[in-house]
C-alpha positions, -999 to +999 in steps of 0.1 A: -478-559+209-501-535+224-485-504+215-479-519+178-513-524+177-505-561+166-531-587+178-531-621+189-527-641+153-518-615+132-495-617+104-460-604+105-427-601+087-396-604+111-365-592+093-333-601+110-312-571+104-283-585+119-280-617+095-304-606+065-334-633+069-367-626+067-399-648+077-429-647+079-452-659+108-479-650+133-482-628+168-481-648+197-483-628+231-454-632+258-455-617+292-470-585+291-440-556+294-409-584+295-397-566+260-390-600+249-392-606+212-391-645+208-390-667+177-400-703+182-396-734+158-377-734+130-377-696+134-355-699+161-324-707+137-330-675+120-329-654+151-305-652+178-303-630+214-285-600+205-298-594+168-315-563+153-352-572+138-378-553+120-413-562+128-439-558+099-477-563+099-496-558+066-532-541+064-560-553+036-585-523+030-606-510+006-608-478+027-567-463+023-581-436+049-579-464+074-546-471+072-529-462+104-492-461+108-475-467+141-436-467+140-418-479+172-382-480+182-372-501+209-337-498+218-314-513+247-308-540+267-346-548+275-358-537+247-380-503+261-398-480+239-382-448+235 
C-alpha cells in the first residue's frame, strides 16, 4: 500500500482481470511486505488465489496540478514489485 500511496480506508476499485468483476471497497493493511492482496466478505467470491487484479484509487481535487500518478506492476509468485 505504501508504495501505491494508498492509505488505511481509502477507496478502491479491484477489477478481477481474470473473471471480469469489479468492486468496489476500502484499503485494509496486511502484513507489511507479505505481497498478499486479500479480499474478505462477500468480496471473497469475486476473487480467487491465482487471478490477475487491477487496483484503482480515485483522487477529488480542485487543484488537477496535484494529481499524482503512480503505476505499479507486481508480477510473480509473491507478488514483488518490478
Amino acid at each position: 500500500m505504501e508504495a501505491a500511496d494508498i492509505i488505511e480506508g481509502e477507496r478502491v476499485l479491484v477489477a478481477n482481470v481474470t473473471k471480469g468483476h469489479r468492486m468496489e471497497t476500502y484499503a485494509v493493511p496486511g502484513k507489511r511486505g507479505s505481497g498478499i492482496v486479500e479480499t474478505s466478505g462477500s468480496m471473497s467470491h469475486l476473487a480467487k488465489v491465482g487471478d490477475v487484479v487491477c487496483i484503482v484509487t480515485f483522487t477529488m481535487t480542485e487543484n488537477p496540478d496535484e494529481i499524482k500518478k503512480i503505476d505499479l506492476n507486481l508480477h510473480g509468485k509473491n507478488n514483488r514489485l518490478e
